[in-house]
C-alpha positions, 0 to 999 in steps of 0.5 A: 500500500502506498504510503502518503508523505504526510502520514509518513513524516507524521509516523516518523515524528512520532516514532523517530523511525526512518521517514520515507518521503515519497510522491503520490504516485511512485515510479517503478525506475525511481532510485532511493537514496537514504540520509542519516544524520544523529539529530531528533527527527521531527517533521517538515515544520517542527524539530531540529532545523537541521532534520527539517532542513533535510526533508525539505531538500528531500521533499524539494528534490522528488517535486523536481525530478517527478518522483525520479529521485525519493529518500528515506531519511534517519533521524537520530543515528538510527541507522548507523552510528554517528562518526561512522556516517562520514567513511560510509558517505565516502565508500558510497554506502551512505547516500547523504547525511548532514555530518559535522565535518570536524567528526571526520578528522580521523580519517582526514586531519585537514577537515577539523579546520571546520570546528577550529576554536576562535577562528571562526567568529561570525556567520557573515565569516563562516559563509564566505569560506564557500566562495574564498579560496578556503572553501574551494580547498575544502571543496576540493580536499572532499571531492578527492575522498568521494565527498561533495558538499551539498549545503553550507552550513554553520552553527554557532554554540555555547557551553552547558554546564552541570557546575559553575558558567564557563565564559572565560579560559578560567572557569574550564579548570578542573572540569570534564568537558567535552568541545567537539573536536581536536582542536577545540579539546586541545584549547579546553585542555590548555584551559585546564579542562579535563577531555571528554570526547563524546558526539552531541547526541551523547552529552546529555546521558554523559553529563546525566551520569556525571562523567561530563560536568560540561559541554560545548556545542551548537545552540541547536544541539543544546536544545534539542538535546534537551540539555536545560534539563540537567545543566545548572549554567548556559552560556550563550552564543549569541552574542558571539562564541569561539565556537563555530562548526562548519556542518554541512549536507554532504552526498557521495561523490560516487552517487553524485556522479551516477545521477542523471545530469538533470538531477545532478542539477536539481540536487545542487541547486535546490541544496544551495537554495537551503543555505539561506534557511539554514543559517536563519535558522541558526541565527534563530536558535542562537536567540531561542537558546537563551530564553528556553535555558531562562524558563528551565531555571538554568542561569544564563551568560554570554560570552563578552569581547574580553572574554573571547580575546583571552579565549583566542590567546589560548587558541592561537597557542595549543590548537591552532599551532598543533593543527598548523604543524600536523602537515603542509595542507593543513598549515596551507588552510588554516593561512588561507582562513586567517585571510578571510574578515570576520 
């Protein structure tokens, strides 16, 4: 039996289940593709922005290619765990996933420029690599692992903590705290912080169980996370952070390639048109954070200009140097980042 998209987002919503988008009337040479990616599911309208980013660009995609093209989207890392997702994209069996790019840095050092701590500090910023030399190195650093970026997009975050705020270098000492990336555990740890790696969807049984005191990470993932259950302290982003990550639709290369040129286009141009929704949406949960933290009890603060200026000091010196020196290419990125205004 035919399943309508409505009722489907409406299952997926409810069940977190992988959520099967399909038009009205199914084509027997229709080819499927299957996103994952480690947020909450939600629908078309409400949830994570990042998960209705994804189904736009999968409702988008099939309404252009006449159903040539439809999509099984997974929420919530329900179909394969979360790092993992960026190596299966690569090797072709992953289709898609909108992936924070630093999480790869295993596999490819060169991309934790994309969650590297103070070096980012503006959307206007973070956008601009696309169309600065840094963005077509990244470009192109991807399409030679099988990777192609679909849509830009940037988060800022804050800091939710179980203990006391953390706004400046100082306040990290002593606590077990988690940044996301290298680079950004190599500041906190110069800070006086104690390392935890965990992926986001990880923090809130972490700090549940108290093996994390602390956590930084984009103002969605704080609250779709549901972290102002637990926390005590938030720390805003909207006012400015050091934390900025380059999170990105990414596609297989190999899957890419094997589309019609036809749908190769509408693939890419409706993923460019999502950029603007994405970062407005960021933008919107930056403020969002703050007033859902206020109502849960949990005390607010922002990071402040003098605050950020000490933050890049330590920056500068554990992480930027350590990534700078890890190989050429990646001391050739991070030149050609420092390059781009904030």
């Amino acid at each position: 039996m035919l399943i309508s998209r409505r009722n489907t987002l409406a299952l997926g919503a409810a069940l977190a289940a992988p959520a099967v988008l399909r038009p009205n009337i199914a084509r027997a040479d229709a080819k499927v593709l299957k996103i994952s990616h480690q947020f909450p599911g939600g629908t078309l309208e409400q949830g994570d922005f990042r998960d209705r980013l994804v189904r736009r660009f999968a409702a988008e995609v099939e309404a252009r290619t006449k159903g040539e093209l439809r999509f099984e989207i997974y929420p919530g890392s329900s179909l394969m765990k979360t790092v993992a997702q960026f190596s299966a994209v690569r090797r072709g069996a992953l289709d898609m996933s909108l992936y924070p790019l630093a999480y790869a840095g295993g596999e490819i050092p060169e991309v934790n420029i994309g969650l590297m701590p103070s070096l980012v500090t503006s959307y206007a910023q973070g956008m601009a690599w696309k169309t600065s030399a840094i963005g077509r190195e990244i470009e192109a650093l991807l399409d030679k692992r099988g990777v192609k970026i679909i849509t830009w997009v940037w988060q800022a975050g804050g800091c939710a903590s179980r203990a006391g705020a953390v706004v400046t270098p100082d306040d990290v000492k002593g606590l077990k705290i988690r940044g996301g990336s290298r680079e950004m555990d190599l500041m906190l740890k110069a800070a006086g912080g104690i390392i935890s790696s965990v992926p986001s969807d990880e923090i809130y049984a972490a700090m549940q169980t108290g093996s994390l005191d602390a956590a930084i990470t984009s103002s969605t993932s704080l609250i779709s996370f549901r972290l102002n259950e637990i926390a005590k302290n938030v720390t805003s982003g909207r006012g400015g952070s050091f934390w900025f990550m380059l999170e990105p639709l990414i596609m297989s290369k190999a899957i890419y390639d094997a589309l019609t040129p036809d749908q190769q286009k509408a693939v890419s141009e409706i993923g460019l048109s999502l950029e603007a929704f994405g970062l407005a949406q960021a933008k919107a949960d930056d403020d969002a954070l703050a007033a859902i933290y206020a109502k849960a009890g949990v005390k607010v603060q922002d990071f402040n200009p003098d605050a950020l200026a000490k933050w890049r000091v330590v920056a500068e010196k554990a992480a930027w140097t350590d990534y700078a020196g890890r190989n050429a290419a990646c001391a050739a990125l991070l030149k050609l980042a420092e390059s781009v205004p904030a």
